[in-house]
N, C-alpha and C positions, 0 to 999 in steps of 0.2 A: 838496407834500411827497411824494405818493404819485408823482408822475411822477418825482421825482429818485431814489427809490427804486428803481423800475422800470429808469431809465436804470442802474443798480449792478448792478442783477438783469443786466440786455442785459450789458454791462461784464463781468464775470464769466464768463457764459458763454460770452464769447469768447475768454477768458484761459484759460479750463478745458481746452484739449487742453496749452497749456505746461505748467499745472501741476503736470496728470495726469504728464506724460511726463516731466518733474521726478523730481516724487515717486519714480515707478514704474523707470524707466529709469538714473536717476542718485543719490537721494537713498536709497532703497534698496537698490539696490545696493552705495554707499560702506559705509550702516553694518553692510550684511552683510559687508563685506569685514575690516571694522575687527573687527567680532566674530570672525571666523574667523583671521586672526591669529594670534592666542591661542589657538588652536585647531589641533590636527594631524586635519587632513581630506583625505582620496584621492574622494572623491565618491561612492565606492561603499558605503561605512561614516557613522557618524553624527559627526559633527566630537566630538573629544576633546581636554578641555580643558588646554593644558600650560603656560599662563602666557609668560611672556615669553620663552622656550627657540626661539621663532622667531627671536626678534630676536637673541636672543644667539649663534645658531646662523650667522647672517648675518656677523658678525667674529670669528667664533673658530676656525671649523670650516670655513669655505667660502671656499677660494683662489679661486676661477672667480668670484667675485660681486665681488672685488676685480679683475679683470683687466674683467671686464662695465663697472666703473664707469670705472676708465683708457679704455680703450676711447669709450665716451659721452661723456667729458669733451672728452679727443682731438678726438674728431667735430665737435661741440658749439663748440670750441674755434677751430676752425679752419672752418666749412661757414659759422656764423652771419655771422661778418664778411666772408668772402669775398663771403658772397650780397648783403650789405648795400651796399657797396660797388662792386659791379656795377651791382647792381639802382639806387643813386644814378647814378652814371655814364651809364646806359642813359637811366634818367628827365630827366636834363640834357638827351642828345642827342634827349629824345623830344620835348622843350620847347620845339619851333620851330611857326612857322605855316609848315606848309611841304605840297606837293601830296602827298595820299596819308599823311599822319600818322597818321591812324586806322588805318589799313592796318598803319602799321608796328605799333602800340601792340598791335594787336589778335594779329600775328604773336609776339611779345616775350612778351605773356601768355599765350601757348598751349600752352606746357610747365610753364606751373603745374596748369592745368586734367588736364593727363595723367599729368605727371609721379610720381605718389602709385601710378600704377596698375601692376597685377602685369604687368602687357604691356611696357611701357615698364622694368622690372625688366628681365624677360628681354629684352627687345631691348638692354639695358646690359651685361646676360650675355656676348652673344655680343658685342657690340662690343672689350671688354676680354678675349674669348677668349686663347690661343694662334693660333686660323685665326682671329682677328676682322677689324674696318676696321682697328685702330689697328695690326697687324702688318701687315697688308697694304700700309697708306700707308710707314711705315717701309723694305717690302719695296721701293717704288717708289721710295726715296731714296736706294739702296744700305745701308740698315740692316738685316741681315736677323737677325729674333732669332724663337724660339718660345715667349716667356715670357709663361704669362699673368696678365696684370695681375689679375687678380681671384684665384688660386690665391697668386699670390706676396707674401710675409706684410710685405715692408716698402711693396707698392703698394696691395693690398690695402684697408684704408682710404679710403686715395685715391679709388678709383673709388666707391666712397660718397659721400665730400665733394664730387666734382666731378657728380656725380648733383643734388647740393642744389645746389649752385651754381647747375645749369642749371633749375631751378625760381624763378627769380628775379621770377616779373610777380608775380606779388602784390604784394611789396614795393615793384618798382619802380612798379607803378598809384599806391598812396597814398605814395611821394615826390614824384611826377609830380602829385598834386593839392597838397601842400606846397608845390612849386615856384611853381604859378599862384596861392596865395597873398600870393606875396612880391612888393610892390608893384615896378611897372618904375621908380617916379622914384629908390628908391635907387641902382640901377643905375646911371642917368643922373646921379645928383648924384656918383657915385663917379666915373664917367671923365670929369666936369668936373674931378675933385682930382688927376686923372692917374691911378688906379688899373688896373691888370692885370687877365687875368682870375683871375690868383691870389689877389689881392688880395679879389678882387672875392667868389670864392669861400671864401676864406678868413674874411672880415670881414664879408661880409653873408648868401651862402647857408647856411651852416653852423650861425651863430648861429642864425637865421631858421628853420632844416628841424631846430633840435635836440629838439623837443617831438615832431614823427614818426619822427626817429629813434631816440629812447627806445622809440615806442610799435612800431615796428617791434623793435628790438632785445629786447623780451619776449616780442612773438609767436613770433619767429626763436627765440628762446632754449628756450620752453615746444614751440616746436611738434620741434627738436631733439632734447630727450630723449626725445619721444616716437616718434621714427622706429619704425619695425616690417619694412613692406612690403621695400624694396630691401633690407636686410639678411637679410631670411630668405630673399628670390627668388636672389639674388646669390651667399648662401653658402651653396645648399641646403638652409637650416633650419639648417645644422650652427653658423654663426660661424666658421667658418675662414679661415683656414687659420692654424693655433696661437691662436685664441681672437683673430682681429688684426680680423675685424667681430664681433664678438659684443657688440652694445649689450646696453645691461641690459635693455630691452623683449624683447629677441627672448630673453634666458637668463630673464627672468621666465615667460615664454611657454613653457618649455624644462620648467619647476619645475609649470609648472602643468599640461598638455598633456600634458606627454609622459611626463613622472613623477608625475603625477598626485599633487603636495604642495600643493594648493589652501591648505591653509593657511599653509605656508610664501612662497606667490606672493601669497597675500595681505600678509603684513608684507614683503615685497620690494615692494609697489607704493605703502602707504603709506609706506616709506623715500624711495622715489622722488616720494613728493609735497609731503614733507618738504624735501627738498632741492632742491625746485623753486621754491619758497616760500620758501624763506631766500635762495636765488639771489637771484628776483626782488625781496624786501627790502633784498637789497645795491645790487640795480642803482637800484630806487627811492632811498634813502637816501644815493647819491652820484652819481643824478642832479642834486643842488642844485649841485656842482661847474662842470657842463657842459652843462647845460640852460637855454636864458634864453628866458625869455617877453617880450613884447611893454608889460605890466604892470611 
């Protein structure tokens, strides 16, 4: 009895830096955020309590918080599926026994590894310039324009989403372990019934990969609204050009930073995890649709 105790004791104290960092890093910070909320605090003064004037303050009074969340959705909207859809494609063609495969897989995944970072922002900067690569190839094909894509407010975006796009190994590693799940005899018992590869894709990999494409499609989704880095590297902090990147992390960041309304960026973050949360219960709740398990 005393040694299985013991063994709790060991147990425990190996769990105790999560818990700590838990607690400390994430569990209290939430519920200080959730209190100050309800609270008008600049960080230099003692938070003062106004009741829910945050929240109401967030749809009555603040057109830019309504253009932040267009904006995010947009993103959101259009980045997640692109990347998904890639990154499946990519994973098909990674799915061979073929010389040098690890090579390839390893090269595929190495813009996820970078991609998040402020370097990789500004090298996206200058590529979407006016003097960038993308005018200069253009310049090479008799197209000659000086417009630049990241200034100009219908492209703008754009080079955002095609930023996540190009982040795609992650996804594509665990469709790429889905795929080597999917037994080769279906395969084989399909092109004995005459099946295509349409078919073939259609009727057995899709069914087959729809439990990791759920579980990709909420990382993608969650990790989406949370973008930060390439929109603030990209539009110099500002969200421009006319508010056309300004997610709501980077104008949340804006409330709290720069104008110093900590309390107001607090009930901006819990909105935003409100609504990440009902997302993801929409997507759970009509995953029974298009999801099929093996069971």
């Amino acid at each position: 009895m005393k040694l299985r105790e013991n063994d709790h004791i060991v147990g425990y104290v190996f769990i105790s830096p999560f818990i700590l960092g838990f607690l400390i890093f994430t569990l209290f910070p939430m519920i200080s955020s959730l209190y100050f909320s309800f609270t008008e605090y600049d960080l230099l003064s003692a938070p003062r309590w106004v009741g829910f004037s945050n929240y109401e303050k967030m749809f009555t009074n603040d057109d830019k918080i309504l253009d932040s969340i267009r904006v995010t959705l947009t993103y959101v909207l259009t980045s997640v599926p692109l990347r998904l859809i890639i990154a499946l494609l990519v994973a098909m063609l990674l799915n061979r026994a073929v010389r040098g495969i690890g090579l390839y897989r390893a090269t595929y995944y190495l813009p996820s590894l970078i991609g998040g970072s402020v370097a990789v922002s500004i090298m996206w900067r200058q590529i979407f310039g006016d003097k960038g690569l993308i005018n200069a190839f253009l310049g090479n094909i008799g197209i000659h324009t000086t417009t630049s894509w990241i200034g100009f407010p219908a492209t703008a975006l754009g080079t955002l989403v095609l930023l996540s796009v190009w982040q795609f190994g992650s996804s594509m590693l665990i469709f790429l372990a889905g795929l080597k799940n999917i037994p080769g005899t279906y395969y084989e018992a399909a092109s004995v019934d005459g099946a295509g590869p349409v078919r073939k894709f259609f009727h057995i990999t899709l069914p087959l990969l729809s439990p990791i494409i759920l579980f990709n499609l909420i990382l993608q989704t969650i990790s989406g609204f949370l973008t930060f880095t390439p929109a603030y590297i990209i539009s110099n902090g500002e969200g421009g050009p006319l508010n056309n990147t300004l997610l709501y992390s980077l104008y949340l960041f804006h409330r709290a930073f720069v104008f110093f309304e900590m309390g107001y960026a607090s009930a901006m973050a819990w909105f935003m995890l409100i609504l990440i949360g009902v997302i993801t219960l929409v997507i759970f709740k009509t995953s029974k649709y298009w999801v099929h398990y093996e069971s």
